[in-house]
GUDO-284338 format. One record per residue: residue number from 1; chain; x, y, z of N, C-alpha, C, CB in turn. Coordinates in steps of 0.05 Angstrom, whole numbers. Glycine has a CB too. Example, Ala and Ser with C-alpha at 12.3 -4.5 7.8 and 13.67 -1.06 7.14 Angstrom:
BEGIN
<n: 1, chain: A, n.east: 264, n.north: -114, n.up: 156, ca.east: 246, ca.north: -90, ca.up: 156, c.east: 264, c.north: -66, c.up: 156, cb.east: 226, cb.north: -89, cb.up: 181>
<n: 2, chain: A, n.east: 257, n.north: -45, n.up: 142, ca.east: 273, ca.north: -21, ca.up: 143, c.east: 258, c.north: 1, c.up: 157, cb.east: 282, cb.north: -12, cb.up: 114>
END
This chain:
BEGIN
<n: 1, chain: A, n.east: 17, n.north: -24, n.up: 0, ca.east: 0, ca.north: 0, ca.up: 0, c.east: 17, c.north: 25, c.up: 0, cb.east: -19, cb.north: 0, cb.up: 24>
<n: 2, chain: A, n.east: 3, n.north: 42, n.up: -13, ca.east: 26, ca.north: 72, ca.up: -22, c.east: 24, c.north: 86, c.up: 8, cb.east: 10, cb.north: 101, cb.up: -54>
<n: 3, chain: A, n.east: 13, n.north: 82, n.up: 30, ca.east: 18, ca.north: 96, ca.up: 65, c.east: 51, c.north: 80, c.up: 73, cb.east: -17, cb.north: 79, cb.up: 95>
<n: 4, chain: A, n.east: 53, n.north: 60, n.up: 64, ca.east: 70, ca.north: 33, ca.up: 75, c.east: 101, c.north: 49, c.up: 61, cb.east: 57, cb.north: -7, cb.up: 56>
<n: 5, chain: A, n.east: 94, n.north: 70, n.up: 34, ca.east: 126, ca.north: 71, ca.up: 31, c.east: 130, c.north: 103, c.up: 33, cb.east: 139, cb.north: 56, cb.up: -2>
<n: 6, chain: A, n.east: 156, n.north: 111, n.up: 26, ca.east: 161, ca.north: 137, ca.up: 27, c.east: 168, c.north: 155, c.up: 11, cb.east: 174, cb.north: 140, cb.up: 38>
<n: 7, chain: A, n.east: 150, n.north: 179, n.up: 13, ca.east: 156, ca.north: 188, ca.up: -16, c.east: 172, c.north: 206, c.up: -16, cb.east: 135, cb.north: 196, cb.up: -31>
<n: 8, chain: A, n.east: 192, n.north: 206, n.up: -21, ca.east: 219, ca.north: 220, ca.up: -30, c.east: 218, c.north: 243, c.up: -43, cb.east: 233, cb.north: 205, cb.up: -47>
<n: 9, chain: A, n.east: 216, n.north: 274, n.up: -32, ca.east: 210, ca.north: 291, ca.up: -49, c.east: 231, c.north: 304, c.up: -73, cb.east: 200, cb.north: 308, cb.up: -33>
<n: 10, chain: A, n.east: 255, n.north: 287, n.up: -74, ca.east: 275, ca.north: 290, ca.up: -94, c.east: 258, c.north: 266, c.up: -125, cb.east: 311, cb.north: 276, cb.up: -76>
<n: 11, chain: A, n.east: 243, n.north: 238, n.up: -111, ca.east: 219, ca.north: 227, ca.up: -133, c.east: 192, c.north: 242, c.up: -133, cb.east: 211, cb.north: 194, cb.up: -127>
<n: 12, chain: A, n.east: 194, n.north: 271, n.up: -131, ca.east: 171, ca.north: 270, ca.up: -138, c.east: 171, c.north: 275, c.up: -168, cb.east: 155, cb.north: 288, cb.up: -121>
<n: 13, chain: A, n.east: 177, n.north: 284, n.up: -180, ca.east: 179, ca.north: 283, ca.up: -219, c.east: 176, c.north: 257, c.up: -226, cb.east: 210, cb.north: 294, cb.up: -236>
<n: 14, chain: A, n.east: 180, n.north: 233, n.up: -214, ca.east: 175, ca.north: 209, ca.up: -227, c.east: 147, c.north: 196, c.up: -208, cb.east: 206, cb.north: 189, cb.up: -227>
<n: 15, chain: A, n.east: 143, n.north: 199, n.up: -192, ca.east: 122, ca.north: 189, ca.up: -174, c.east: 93, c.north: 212, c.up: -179, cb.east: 136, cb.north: 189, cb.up: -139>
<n: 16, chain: A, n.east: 102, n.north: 230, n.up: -185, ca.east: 81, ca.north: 251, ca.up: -191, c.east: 70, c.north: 234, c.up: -219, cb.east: 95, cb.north: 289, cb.up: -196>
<n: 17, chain: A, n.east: 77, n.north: 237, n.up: -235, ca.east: 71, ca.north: 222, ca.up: -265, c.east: 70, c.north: 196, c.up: -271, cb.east: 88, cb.north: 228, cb.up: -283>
<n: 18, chain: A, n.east: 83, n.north: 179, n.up: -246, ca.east: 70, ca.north: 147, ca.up: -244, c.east: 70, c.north: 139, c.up: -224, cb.east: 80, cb.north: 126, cb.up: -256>
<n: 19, chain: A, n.east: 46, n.north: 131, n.up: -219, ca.east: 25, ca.north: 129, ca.up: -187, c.east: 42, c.north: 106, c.up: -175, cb.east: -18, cb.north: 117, cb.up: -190>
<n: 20, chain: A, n.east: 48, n.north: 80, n.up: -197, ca.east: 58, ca.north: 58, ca.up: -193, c.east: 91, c.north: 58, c.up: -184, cb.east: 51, cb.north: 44, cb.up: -219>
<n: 21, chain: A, n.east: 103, n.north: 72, n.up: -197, ca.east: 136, ca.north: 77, ca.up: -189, c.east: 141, c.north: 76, c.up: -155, cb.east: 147, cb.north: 114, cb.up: -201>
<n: 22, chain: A, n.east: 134, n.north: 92, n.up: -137, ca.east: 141, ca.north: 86, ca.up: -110, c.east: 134, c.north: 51, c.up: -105, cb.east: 122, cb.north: 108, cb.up: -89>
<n: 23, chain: A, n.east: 109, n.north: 46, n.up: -110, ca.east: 113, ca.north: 9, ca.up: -101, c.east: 145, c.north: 0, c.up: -123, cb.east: 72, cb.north: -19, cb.up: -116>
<n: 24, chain: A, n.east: 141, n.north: 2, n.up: -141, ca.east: 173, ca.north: -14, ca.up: -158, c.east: 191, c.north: -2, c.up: -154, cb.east: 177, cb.north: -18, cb.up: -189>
<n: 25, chain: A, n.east: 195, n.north: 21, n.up: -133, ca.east: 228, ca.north: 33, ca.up: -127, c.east: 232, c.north: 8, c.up: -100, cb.east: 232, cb.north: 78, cb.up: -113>
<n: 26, chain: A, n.east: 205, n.north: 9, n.up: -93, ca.east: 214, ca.north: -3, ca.up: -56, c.east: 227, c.north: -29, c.up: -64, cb.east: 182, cb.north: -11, cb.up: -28>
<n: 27, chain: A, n.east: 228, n.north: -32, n.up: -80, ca.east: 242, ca.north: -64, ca.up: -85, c.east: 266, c.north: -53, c.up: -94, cb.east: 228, cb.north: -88, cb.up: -110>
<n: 28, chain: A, n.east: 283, n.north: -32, n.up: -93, ca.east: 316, ca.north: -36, ca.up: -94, c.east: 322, c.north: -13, c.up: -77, cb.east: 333, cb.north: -34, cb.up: -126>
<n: 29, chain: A, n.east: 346, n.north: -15, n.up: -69, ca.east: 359, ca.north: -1, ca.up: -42, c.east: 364, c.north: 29, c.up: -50, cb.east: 390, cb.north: -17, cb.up: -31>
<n: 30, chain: A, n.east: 361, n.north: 46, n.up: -32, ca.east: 368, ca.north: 63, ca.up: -33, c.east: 394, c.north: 72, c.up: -19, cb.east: 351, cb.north: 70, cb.up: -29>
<n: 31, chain: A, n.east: 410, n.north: 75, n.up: -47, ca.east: 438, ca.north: 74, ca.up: -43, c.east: 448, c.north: 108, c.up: -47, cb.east: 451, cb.north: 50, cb.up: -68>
<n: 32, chain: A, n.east: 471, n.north: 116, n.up: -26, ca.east: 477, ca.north: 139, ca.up: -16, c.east: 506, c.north: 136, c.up: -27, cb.east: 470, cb.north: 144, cb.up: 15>
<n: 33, chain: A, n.east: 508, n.north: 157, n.up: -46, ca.east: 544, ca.north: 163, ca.up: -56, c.east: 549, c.north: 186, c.up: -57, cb.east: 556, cb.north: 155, cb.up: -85>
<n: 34, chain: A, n.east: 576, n.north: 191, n.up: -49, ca.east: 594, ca.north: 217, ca.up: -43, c.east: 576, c.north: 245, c.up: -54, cb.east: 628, cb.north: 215, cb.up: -63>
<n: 35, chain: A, n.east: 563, n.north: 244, n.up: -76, ca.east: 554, ca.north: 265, ca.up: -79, c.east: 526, c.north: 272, c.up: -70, cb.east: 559, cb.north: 268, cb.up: -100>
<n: 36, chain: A, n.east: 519, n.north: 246, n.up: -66, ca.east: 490, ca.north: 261, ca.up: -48, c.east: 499, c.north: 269, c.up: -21, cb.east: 461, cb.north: 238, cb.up: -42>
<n: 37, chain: A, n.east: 523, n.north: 254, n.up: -6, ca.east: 524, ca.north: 256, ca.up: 20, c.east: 532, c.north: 290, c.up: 22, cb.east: 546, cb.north: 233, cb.up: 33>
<n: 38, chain: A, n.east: 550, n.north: 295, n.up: 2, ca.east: 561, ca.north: 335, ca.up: 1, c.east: 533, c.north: 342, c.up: 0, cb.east: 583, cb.north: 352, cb.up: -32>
<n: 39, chain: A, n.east: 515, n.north: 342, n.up: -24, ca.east: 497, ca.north: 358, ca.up: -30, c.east: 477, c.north: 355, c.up: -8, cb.east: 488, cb.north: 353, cb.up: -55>
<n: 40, chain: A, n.east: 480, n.north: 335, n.up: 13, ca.east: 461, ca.north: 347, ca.up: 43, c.east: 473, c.north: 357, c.up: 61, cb.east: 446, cb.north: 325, cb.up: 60>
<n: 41, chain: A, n.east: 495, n.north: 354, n.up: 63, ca.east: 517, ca.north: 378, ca.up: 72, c.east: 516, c.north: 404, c.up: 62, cb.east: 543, cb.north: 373, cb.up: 64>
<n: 42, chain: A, n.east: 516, n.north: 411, n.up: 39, ca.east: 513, ca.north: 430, ca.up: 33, c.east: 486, c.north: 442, c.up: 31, cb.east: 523, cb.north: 430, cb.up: 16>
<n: 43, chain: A, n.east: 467, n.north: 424, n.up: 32, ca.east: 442, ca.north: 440, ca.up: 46, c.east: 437, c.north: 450, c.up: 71, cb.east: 423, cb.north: 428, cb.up: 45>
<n: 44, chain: A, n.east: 449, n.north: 436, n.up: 87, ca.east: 452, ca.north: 438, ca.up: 113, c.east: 471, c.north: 460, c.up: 119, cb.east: 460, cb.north: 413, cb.up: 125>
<n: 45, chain: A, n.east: 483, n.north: 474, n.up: 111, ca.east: 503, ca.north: 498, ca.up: 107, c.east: 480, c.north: 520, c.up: 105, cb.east: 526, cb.north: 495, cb.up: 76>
<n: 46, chain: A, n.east: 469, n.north: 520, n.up: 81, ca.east: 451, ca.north: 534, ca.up: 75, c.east: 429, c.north: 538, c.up: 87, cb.east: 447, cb.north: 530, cb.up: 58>
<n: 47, chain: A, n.east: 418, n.north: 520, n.up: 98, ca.east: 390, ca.north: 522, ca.up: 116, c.east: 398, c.north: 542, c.up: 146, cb.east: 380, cb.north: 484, cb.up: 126>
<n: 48, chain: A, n.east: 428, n.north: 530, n.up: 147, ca.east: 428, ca.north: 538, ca.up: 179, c.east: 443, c.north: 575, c.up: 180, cb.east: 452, cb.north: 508, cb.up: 199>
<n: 49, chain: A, n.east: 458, n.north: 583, n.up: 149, ca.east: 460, ca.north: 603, ca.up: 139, c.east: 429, c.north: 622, c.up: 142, cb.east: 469, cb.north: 595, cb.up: 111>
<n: 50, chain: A, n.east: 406, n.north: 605, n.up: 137, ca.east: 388, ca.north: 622, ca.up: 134, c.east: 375, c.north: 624, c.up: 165, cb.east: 371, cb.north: 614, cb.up: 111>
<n: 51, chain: A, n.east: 370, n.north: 606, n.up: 175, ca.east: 364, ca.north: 599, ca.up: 202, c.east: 370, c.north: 613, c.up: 225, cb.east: 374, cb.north: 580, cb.up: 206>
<n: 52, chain: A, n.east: 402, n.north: 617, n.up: 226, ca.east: 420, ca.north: 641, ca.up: 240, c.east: 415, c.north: 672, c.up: 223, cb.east: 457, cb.north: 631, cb.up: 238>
<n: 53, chain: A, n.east: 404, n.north: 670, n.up: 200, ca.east: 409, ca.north: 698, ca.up: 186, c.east: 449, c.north: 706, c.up: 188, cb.east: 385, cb.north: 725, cb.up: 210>
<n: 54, chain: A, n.east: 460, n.north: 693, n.up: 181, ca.east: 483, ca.north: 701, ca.up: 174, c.east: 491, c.north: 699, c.up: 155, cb.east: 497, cb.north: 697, cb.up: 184>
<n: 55, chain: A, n.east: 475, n.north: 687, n.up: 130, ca.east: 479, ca.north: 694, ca.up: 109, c.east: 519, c.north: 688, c.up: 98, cb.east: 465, cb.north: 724, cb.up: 111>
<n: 56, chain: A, n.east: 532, n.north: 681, n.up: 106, ca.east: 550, ca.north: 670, ca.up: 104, c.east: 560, c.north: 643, c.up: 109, cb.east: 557, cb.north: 681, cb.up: 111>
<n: 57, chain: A, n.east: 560, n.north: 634, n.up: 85, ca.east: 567, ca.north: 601, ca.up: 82, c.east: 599, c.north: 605, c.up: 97, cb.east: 568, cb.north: 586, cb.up: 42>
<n: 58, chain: A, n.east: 620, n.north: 622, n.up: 82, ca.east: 643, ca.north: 614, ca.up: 97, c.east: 652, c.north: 614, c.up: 117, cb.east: 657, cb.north: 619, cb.up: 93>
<n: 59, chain: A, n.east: 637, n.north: 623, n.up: 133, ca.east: 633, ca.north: 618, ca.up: 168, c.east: 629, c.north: 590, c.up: 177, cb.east: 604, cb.north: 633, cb.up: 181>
<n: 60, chain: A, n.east: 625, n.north: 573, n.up: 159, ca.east: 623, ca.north: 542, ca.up: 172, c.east: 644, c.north: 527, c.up: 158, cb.east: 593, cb.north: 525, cb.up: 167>
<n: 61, chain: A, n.east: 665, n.north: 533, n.up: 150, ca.east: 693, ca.north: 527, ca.up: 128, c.east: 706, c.north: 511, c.up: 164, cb.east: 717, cb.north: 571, cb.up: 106>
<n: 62, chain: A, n.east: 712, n.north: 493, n.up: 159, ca.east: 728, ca.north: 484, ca.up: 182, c.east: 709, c.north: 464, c.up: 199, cb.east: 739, cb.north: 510, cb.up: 200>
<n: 63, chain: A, n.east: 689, n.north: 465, n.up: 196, ca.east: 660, ca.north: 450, ca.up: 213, c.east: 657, c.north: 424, c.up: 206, cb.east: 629, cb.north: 464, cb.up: 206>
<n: 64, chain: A, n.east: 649, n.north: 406, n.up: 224, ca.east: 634, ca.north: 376, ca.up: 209, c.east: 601, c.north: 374, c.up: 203, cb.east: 639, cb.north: 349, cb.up: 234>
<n: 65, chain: A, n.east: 590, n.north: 374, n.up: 187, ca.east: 573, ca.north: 376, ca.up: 190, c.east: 546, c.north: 346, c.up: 209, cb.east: 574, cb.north: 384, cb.up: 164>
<n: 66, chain: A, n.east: 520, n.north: 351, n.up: 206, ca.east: 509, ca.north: 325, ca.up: 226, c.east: 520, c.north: 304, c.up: 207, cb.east: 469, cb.north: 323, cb.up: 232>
<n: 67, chain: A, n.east: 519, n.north: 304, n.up: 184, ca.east: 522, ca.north: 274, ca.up: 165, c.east: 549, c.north: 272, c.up: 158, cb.east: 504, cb.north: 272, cb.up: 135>
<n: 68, chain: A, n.east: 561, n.north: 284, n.up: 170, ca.east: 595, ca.north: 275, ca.up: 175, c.east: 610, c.north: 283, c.up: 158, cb.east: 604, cb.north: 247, cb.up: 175>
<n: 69, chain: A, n.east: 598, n.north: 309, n.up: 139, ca.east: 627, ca.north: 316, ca.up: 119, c.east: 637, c.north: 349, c.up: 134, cb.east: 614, cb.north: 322, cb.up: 74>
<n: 70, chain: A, n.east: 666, n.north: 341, n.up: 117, ca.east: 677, ca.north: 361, ca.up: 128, c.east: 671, c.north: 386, c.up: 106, cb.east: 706, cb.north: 355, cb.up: 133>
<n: 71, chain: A, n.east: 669, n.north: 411, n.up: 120, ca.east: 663, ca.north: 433, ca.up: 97, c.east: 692, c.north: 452, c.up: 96, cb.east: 633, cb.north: 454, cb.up: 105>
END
Protein backbone atom coordinates (compact mmCIF):
# COMPACT_ATOMS: atom_id res chain seq x y z
CA UNK A 1 0.00 0.00 0.00
CA UNK A 2 1.28 3.60 -1.10
CA UNK A 3 0.88 4.78 3.23
CA UNK A 4 3.50 1.65 3.73
CA UNK A 5 6.30 3.55 1.54
CA UNK A 6 8.06 6.86 1.35
CA UNK A 7 7.80 9.40 -0.80
CA UNK A 8 10.93 10.99 -1.51
CA UNK A 9 10.48 14.55 -2.44
CA UNK A 10 13.73 14.49 -4.69
CA UNK A 11 10.97 11.36 -6.67
CA UNK A 12 8.53 13.51 -6.88
CA UNK A 13 8.94 14.15 -10.95
CA UNK A 14 8.74 10.46 -11.34
CA UNK A 15 6.10 9.45 -8.71
CA UNK A 16 4.03 12.57 -9.53
CA UNK A 17 3.54 11.11 -13.24
CA UNK A 18 3.49 7.36 -12.19
CA UNK A 19 1.24 6.46 -9.34
CA UNK A 20 2.89 2.88 -9.67
CA UNK A 21 6.82 3.86 -9.47
CA UNK A 22 7.04 4.31 -5.50
CA UNK A 23 5.66 0.45 -5.03
CA UNK A 24 8.63 -0.70 -7.88
CA UNK A 25 11.41 1.63 -6.36
CA UNK A 26 10.72 -0.14 -2.78
CA UNK A 27 12.12 -3.20 -4.26
CA UNK A 28 15.80 -1.78 -4.69
CA UNK A 29 17.93 -0.06 -2.09
CA UNK A 30 18.39 3.13 -1.64
CA UNK A 31 21.88 3.68 -2.16
CA UNK A 32 23.85 6.97 -0.82
CA UNK A 33 27.22 8.17 -2.79
CA UNK A 34 29.72 10.86 -2.15
CA UNK A 35 27.72 13.24 -3.94
CA UNK A 36 24.52 13.07 -2.40
CA UNK A 37 26.22 12.80 0.99
CA UNK A 38 28.04 16.74 0.06
CA UNK A 39 24.84 17.88 -1.48
CA UNK A 40 23.03 17.33 2.14
CA UNK A 41 25.84 18.92 3.58
CA UNK A 42 25.63 21.51 1.63
CA UNK A 43 22.10 22.02 2.31
CA UNK A 44 22.61 21.90 5.67
CA UNK A 45 25.17 24.88 5.35
CA UNK A 46 22.54 26.71 3.77
CA UNK A 47 19.52 26.08 5.79
CA UNK A 48 21.38 26.91 8.93
CA UNK A 49 22.98 30.15 6.94
CA UNK A 50 19.42 31.10 6.71
CA UNK A 51 18.22 29.96 10.10
CA UNK A 52 20.99 32.05 12.01
CA UNK A 53 20.43 34.88 9.32
CA UNK A 54 24.14 35.07 8.71
CA UNK A 55 23.95 34.71 5.44
CA UNK A 56 27.49 33.50 5.20
CA UNK A 57 28.37 30.07 4.11
CA UNK A 58 32.17 30.70 4.87
CA UNK A 59 31.64 30.91 8.42
CA UNK A 60 31.17 27.09 8.59
CA UNK A 61 34.63 26.35 6.39
CA UNK A 62 36.41 24.20 9.11
CA UNK A 63 33.01 22.51 10.67
CA UNK A 64 31.70 18.80 10.47
CA UNK A 65 28.63 18.78 9.48
CA UNK A 66 25.44 16.25 11.30
CA UNK A 67 26.11 13.72 8.25
CA UNK A 68 29.77 13.75 8.75
CA UNK A 69 31.33 15.82 5.94
CA UNK A 70 33.83 18.06 6.38
CA UNK A 71 33.17 21.64 4.84
Amino acid sequence: MLRDIELRPSGAPIWHHCQGAPELQRHYPNESGEAAEIGTAAHWVASECLINKTYNPSAYLGTTTPNGVYV
